[in-house]
C-alpha positions in Angstrom: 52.0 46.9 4.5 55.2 48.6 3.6 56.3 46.0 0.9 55.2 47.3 -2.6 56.7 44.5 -4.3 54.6 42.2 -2.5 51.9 41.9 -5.1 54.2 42.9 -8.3 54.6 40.3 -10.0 54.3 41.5 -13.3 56.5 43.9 -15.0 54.6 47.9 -16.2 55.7 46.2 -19.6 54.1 42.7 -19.3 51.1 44.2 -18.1 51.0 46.6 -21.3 51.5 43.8 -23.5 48.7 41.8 -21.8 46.3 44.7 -21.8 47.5 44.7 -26.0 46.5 41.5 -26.6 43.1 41.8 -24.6 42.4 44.8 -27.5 43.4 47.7 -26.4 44.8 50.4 -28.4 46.3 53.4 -26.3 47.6 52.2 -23.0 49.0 54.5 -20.6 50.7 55.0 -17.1 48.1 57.0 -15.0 49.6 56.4 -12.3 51.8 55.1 -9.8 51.4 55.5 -6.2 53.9 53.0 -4.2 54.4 50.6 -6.8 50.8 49.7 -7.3 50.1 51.4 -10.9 46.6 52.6 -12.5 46.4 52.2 -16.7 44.4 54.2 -18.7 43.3 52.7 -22.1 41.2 53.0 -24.9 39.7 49.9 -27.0 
C-alpha cells in the first residue's frame, strides 16, 4: 500500500496522551518509518 494515512487515525499526540493515561511515564518517539510510528515507554 502506498497510503500511510490509511490506518492514522490518531494523532503522535493522542496516542501519547492515551499511552499516559494507561500508566506510563516516559513516552517516546522510536520511530517512524512511513507514517506508521513505534513508542518506547516505561511504566
Amino acid at each position: 500500500m502506498q497510503n500511510d494515512q490509511l490506518y492514522m487515525y490518531m494523532s503522535k499526540q493522542e496516542h501519547c496522551d492515551a499511552l499516559t493515561l494507561a500508566g506510563f511515564n516516559t513516552i517516546s518517539l522510536a520511530m517512524e518509518i512511513n507514517g506508521l510510528c513505534l513508542f518506547e515507554c516505561q511504566i
